[in-house]
C-alpha positions in Angstrom: 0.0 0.0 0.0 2.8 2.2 0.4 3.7 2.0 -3.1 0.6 3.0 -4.2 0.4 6.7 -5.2 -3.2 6.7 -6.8 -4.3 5.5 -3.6 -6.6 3.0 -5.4 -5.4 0.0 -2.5 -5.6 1.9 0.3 -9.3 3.4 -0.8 -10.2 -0.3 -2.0 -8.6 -1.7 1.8 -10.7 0.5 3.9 -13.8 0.0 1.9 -13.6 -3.8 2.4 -12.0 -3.4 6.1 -15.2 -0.9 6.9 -17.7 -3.6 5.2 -16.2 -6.3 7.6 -18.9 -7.0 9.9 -20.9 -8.1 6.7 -19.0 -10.3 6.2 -20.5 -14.0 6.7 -17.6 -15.4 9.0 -16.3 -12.5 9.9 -19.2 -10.9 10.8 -19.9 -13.0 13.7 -16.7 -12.2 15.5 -16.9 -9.6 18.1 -14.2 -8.1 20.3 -14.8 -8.6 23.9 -15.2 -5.3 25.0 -16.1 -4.1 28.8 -19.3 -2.8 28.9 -17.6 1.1 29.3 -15.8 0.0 26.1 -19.4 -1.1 24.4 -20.7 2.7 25.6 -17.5 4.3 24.4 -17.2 3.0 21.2 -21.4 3.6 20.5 -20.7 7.1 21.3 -18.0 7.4 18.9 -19.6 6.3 16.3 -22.6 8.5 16.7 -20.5 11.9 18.1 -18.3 13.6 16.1 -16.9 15.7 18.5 -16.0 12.4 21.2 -14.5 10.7 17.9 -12.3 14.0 17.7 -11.2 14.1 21.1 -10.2 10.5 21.2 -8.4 11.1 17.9 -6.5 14.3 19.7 -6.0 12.5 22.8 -4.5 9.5 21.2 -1.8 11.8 18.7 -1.0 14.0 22.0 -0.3 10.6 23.7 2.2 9.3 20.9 4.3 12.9 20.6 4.5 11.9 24.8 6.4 8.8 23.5 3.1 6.8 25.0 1.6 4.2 22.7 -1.5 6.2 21.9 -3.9 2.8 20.2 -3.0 1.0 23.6 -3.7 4.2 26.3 -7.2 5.1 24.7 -7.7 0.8 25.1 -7.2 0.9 29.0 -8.8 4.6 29.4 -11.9 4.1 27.2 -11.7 0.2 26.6 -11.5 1.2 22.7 -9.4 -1.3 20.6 -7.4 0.0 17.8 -9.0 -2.1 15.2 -12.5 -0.5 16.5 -11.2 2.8 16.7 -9.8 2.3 12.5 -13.1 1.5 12.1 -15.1 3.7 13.4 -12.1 6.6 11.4 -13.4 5.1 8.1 -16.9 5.3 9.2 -16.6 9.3 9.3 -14.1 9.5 6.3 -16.7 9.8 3.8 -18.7 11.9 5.9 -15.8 14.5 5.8 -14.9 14.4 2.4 -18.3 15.8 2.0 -18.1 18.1 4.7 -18.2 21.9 3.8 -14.9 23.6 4.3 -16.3 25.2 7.9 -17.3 22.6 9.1 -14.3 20.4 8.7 -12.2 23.3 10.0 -14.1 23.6 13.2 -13.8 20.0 13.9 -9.6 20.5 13.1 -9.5 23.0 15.4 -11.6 21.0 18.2 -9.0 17.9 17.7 -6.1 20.5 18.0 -7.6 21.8 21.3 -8.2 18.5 22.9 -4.8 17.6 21.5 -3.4 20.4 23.8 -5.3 19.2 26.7 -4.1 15.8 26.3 -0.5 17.0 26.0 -1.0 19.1 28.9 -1.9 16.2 31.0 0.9 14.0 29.9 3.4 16.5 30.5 2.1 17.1 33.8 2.4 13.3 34.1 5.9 13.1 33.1 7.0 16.0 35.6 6.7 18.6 32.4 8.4 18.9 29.1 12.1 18.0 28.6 12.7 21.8 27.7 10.8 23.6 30.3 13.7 24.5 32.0 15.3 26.0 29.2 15.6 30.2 28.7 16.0 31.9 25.2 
């Protein structure tokens, strides 16, 4: 898929990896989630703005050196492969999105994404330049 500059796979992958739980055999399997998990992931699906946040949280948690897929799992009991998912669930919905309305959700991940960062810097006893005077 790397390789592929027309992004013909990739488009073709996450059509048939969002179509999954169609599928006959596949279908059937089910993640075991923890009943937060189960209210979690509904609420991404159907919220934009929780979808965002999570998204935020989870890139503010990798620049933290943090393994973002595996933080928002024991904080929100969201698997990666159900997070993906539920990302190609609201690509189409953005690529139809006007212009304002995709900005404002932007800046609502980028805000979250600060919060996030705030948090794990506090966690880590600040950032590694903090101490540092121009």
């Amino acid at each position: 898929m790397q390789e592929d500059h027309t992004f013909e796979v990739t488009t073709e992958f996450g059509k048939y990896f969002g179509e999954a739980d169609q599928h006959p055999k596949l279908g059937a399997l089910q993640a075991s989630l923890i009943e937060e998990g189960a209210i979690n992931l509904e609420k991404m699906k159907t919220d934009r703005y929780f979808y965002e946040e999570l998204n935020g949280a989870r890139q503010a948690a990798y620049e933290y050196g943090i393994y973002g897929a595996q933080w928002i799992e024991e904080k929100f009991g969201i698997n990666l492969g159900d997070f993906q998912a539920v990302a190609l669930q609201w690509m189409p919905i953005t690529n139809d999105e006007p212009f304002e309305t995709l900005d404002l959700f932007n800046k609502y991940r980028e805000e979250k994404q600060k919060e996030y960062a705030a948090i794990f810097a506090s966690e880590q006893g600040g950032n590694l330049a903090d101490d540092m005077e121009f």
